[in-house]
C-alpha positions in Angstrom: 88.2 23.5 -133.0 88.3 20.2 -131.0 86.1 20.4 -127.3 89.2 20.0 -125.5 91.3 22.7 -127.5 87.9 25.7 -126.7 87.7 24.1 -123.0 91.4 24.9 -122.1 91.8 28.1 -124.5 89.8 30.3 -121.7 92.2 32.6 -120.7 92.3 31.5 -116.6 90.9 33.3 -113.7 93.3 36.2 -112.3 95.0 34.6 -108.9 96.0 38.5 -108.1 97.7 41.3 -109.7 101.1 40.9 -110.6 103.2 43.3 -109.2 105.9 42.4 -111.8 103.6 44.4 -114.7 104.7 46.3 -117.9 103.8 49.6 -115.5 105.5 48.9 -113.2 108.7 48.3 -114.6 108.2 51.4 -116.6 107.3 53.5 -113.6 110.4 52.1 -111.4 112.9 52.9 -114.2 111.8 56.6 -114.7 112.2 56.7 -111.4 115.4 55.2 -110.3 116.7 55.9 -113.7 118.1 59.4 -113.2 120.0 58.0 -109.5 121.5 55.2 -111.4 123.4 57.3 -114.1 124.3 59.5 -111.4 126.0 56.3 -109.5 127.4 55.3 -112.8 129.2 58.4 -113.5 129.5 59.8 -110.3 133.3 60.1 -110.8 133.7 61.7 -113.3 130.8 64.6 -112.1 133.1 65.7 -109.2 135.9 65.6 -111.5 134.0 68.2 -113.5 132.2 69.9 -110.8 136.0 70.3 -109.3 137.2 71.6 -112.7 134.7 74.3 -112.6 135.7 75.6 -109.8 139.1 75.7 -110.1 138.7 77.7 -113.3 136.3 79.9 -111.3 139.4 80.9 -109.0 141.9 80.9 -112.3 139.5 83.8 -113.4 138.7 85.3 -109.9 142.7 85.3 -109.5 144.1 86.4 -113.1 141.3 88.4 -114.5 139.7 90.0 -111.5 136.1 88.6 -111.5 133.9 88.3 -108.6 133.1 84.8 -107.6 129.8 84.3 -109.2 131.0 86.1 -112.2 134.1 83.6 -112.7 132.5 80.3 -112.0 130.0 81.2 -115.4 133.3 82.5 -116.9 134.4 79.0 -115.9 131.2 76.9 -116.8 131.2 79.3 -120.1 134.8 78.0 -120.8 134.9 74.2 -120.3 131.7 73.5 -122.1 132.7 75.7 -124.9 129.3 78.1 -125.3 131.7 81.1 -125.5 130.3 83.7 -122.8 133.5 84.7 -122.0 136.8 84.6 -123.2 139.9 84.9 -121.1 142.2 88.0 -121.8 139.4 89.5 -123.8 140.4 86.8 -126.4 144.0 88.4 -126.9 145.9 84.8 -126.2 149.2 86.6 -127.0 149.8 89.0 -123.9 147.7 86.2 -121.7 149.8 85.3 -118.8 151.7 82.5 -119.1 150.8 80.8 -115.8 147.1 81.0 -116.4 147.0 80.0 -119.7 149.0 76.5 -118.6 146.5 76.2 -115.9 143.5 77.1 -118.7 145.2 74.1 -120.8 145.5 71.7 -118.0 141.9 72.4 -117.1 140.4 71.6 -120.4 142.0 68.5 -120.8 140.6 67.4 -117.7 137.7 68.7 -118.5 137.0 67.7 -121.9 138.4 63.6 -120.9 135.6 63.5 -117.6 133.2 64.5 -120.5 134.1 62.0 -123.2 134.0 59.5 -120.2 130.6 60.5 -118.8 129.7 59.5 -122.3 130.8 56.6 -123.0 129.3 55.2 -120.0 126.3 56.8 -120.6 125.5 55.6 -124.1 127.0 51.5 -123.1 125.1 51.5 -120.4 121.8 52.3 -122.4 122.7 50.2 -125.2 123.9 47.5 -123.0 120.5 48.0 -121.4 122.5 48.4 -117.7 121.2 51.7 -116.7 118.2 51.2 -114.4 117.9 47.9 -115.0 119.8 46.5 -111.5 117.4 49.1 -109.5 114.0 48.2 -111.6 114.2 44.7 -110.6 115.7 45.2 -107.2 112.5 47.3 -105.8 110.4 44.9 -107.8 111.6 42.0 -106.3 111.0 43.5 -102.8 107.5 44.4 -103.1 106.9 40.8 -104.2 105.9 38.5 -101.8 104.4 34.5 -102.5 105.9 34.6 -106.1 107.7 31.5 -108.0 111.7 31.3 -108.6 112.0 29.7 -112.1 115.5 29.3 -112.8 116.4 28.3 -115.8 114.7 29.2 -119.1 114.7 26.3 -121.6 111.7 25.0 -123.1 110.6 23.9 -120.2 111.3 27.1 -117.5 109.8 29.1 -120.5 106.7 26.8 -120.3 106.7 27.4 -116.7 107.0 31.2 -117.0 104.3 31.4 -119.7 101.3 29.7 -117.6 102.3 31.7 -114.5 101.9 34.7 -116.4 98.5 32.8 -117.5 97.6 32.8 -113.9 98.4 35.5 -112.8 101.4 35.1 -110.4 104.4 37.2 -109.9 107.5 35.2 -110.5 111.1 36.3 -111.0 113.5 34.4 -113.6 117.0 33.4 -112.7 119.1 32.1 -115.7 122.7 31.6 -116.6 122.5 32.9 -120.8 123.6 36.4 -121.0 121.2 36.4 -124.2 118.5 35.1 -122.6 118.5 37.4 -119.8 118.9 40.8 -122.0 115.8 39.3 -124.3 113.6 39.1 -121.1 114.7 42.1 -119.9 113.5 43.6 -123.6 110.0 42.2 -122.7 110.2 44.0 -119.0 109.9 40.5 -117.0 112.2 40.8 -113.2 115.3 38.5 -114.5 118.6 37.9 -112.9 121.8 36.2 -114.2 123.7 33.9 -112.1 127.1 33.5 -111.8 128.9 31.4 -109.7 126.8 29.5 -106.5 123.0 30.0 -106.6 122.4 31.1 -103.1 123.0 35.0 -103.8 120.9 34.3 -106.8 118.3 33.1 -104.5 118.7 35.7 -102.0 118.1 38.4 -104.7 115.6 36.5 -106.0 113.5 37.3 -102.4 113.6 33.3 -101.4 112.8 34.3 -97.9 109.3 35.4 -99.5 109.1 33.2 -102.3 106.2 30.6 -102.1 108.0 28.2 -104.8 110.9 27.5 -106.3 110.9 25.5 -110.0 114.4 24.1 -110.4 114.0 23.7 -114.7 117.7 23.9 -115.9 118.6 21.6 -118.6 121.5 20.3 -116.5 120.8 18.2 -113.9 123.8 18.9 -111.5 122.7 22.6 -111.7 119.3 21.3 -110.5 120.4 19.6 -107.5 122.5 22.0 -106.4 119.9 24.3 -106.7 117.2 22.3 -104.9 120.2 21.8 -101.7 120.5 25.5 -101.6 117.0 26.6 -101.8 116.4 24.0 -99.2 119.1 25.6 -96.9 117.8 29.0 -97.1 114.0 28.1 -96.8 113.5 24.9 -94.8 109.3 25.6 -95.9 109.6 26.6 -98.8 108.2 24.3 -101.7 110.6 22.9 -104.4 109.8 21.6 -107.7 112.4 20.3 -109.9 113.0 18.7 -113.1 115.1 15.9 -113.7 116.1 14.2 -116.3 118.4 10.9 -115.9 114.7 9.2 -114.0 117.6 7.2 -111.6 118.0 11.0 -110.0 114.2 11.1 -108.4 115.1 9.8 -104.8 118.4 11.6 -105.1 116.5 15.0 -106.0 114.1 13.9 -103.1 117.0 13.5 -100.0 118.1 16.8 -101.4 114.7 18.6 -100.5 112.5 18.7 -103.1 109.0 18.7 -102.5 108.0 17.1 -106.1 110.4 15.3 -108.4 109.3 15.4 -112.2 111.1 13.2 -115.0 111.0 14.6 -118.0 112.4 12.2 -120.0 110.0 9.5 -118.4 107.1 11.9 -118.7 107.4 12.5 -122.7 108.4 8.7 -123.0 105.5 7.8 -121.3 103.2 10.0 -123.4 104.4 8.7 -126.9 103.9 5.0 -126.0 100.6 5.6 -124.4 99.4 7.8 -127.3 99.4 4.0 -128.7 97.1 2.4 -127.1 94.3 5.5 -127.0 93.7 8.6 -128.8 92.4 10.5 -126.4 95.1 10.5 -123.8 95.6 13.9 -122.5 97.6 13.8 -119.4 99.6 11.3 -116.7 99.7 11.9 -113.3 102.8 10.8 -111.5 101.7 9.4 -107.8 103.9 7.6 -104.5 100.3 6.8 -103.4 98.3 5.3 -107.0 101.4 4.7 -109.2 101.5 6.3 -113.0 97.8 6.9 -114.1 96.4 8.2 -117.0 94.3 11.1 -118.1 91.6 11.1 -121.2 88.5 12.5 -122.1 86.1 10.9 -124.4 83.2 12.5 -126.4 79.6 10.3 -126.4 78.5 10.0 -129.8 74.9 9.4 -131.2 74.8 6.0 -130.8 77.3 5.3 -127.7 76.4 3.0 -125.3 76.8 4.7 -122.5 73.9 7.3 -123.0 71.5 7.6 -120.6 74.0 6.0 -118.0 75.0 7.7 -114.6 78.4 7.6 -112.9 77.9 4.5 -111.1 78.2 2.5 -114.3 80.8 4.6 -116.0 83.0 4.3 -112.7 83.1 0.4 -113.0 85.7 1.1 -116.3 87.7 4.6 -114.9 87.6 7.2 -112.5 85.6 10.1 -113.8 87.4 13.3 -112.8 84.7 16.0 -114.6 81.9 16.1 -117.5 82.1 18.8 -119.4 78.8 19.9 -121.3 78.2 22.4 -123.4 81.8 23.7 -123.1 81.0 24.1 -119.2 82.3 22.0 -116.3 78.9 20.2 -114.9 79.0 20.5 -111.2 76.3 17.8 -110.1 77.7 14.3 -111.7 77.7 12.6 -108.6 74.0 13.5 -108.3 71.8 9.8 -108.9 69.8 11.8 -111.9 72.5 12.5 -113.4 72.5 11.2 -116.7 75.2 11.2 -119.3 74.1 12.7 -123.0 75.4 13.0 -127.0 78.0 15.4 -127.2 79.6 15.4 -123.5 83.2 15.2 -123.1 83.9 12.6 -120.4 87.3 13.5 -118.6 88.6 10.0 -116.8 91.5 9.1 -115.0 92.6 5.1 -115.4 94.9 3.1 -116.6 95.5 2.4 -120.3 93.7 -1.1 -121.0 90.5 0.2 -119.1 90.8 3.7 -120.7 91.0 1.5 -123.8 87.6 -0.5 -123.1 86.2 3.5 -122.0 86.8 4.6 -125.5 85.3 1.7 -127.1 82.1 2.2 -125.0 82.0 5.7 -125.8 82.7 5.3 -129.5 80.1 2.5 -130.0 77.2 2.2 -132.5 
């Protein structure tokens, strides 16, 4: 395995516990589970509950039972377990009047039952049953997490490293499919329809310490970015954009950092020319585009045994790794580069070019 590929495969130092976990999510939906079927087929309990007791006072009326005795009569009767049977199960001398209000009741009945079904089973196979309440109480015990909206390549990227890190974030995305395969994995996730600002508000923006703006549309981004802006005047907004002549547009609208992808990947490929060690670009108002490599010294490189002073004099040296650990003391005068350390610069591409040569020399 390359240095560079063992250097950044170290799983990353924990920022802070998400509260977003597995556990979580779990524990939330075996609790607000049972409250959320009851909300979903709340109608049609009182519908039952209300047919129970009307065939309690059919019974208490026609056949003489005492109360308690005529609402199990009842219960025994509509859910067809066959305690008791009315008339002493002579249906021929039954009286007419209570037999029609016995038939009305089970119809009743048995349709509040057949719909207290159906909801119950699309709801769990639709995955809709706590779902709404998990994320809602998740989302309020969050507090400095990232809004990702949108989850293309890119938002997925996004999601992936803060999970890396550590960091609670919540997903907003318009794909139906999307959002029930996220939901799958137990990750907060909301779809959007319509305007993103109630998106954003059940997202917890007024708590949120970013907000990535990744959709593959760059209307939806900008709109996005104006909205967000609205809500949270301090809030920090990244978004991606990818017609380049939208980065000062994207900018007026509020966003904090303007990224264009198109540029970016562009940029990559043609540089990927002129070194093979290129391993980022840094995007900068202040320095302009500027590149990032790392170089390994080998055996006979010339610029073994030299400090940072004469390195400098080609690229700005951002970090030596040695050893497959960051070395903290290269600004120190004894420092001293040696065979084998990976030399991460940043520069532009003809100096990075004359770098490489120097490092590469025998």
């Amino acid at each position: 395995m390359p240095e560079s590929d063992r250097i950044f495969s170290r799983e990353p130092t924990k920022v802070s516990r998400r509260e977003s976990s597995k556990l979580s999510y779990l524990l939330y939906e075996a609790l607000y589970g049972p409250s959320v079927f009851v909300k979903v087929v709340y109608p049609q309990l009182i519908i039952l509950m209300a047919m129970f007791v009307s065939g309690a006072a059919i019974f208490s009326y026609f056949e003489g039972l005492p109360p308690l005795d005529a609402l199990l009569a009842s219960v025994s009767t509509i859910t067809t377990i066959g305690l008791y049977v009315p008339n002493g199960g002579n249906f021929l001398t039954l009286n007419r009047t209570e037999a029609g209000l016995l038939i009305a009741m089970l119809i009743v009945s048995v349709g509040a039952g057949a719909s207290i079904l159906q909801d119950t089973v699309g709801s769990v196979v639709n995955g809709e049953l706590a779902r709404g309440e998990v994320e809602k109480k998740l989302i309020e015990r969050l507090k400095g997490h990232v809004i990702v909206f949108g989850y293309g390549h890119l938002g997925r990227y996004v999601a992936e490293k803060l999970d890396e890190m550590g960091l609670d974030y919540v997903v907003v995305t318009r794909n139906p499919q999307i959002y029930d395969s996220l939901l799958k994995k137990m990750l907060v996730v909301l779809e959007i329809e319509g305007h993103p600002v109630d998106a954003l508000k059940a997202a917890g923006i007024e708590k949120a310490m970013l907000v990535v703006a990744s959709h593959a549309d760059d209307p939806d981004n900008m709109v996005l970015v104006l909205t967000a802006r609205k809500l949270r005047p301090d809030v920090r907004i990244v978004s991606v954009v990818n017609d380049p002549n939208l980065v000062e547009t994207s900018k007026i609208a509020g966003a904090n950092v303007v990224i264009p992808a198109s540029v970016t990947v562009g940029h990559l490929l043609a540089l990927s020319a002129v070194t093979k060690d290129l391993v980022g670009i840094v995007f900068s108002e202040t320095i302009g585009t500027k590149e990032i490599a790392q170089f390994t010294i080998f055996k006979h490189s010339k610029l073994i045994g030299k400090g940072m002073q004469e390195v400098a004099k080609l690229a700005m040296v951002i970090g030596i790794v040695r050893n497959d650990s960051v070395v903290s003391n290269i600004f120190d005068p004894s420092f001293r580069l040696q065979e084998s350390d990976v030399v991460l610069v940043l520069g532009d591409p003809s100096n990075l070019h004359s770098l490489e040569e120097e490092a590469e020399a025998t």
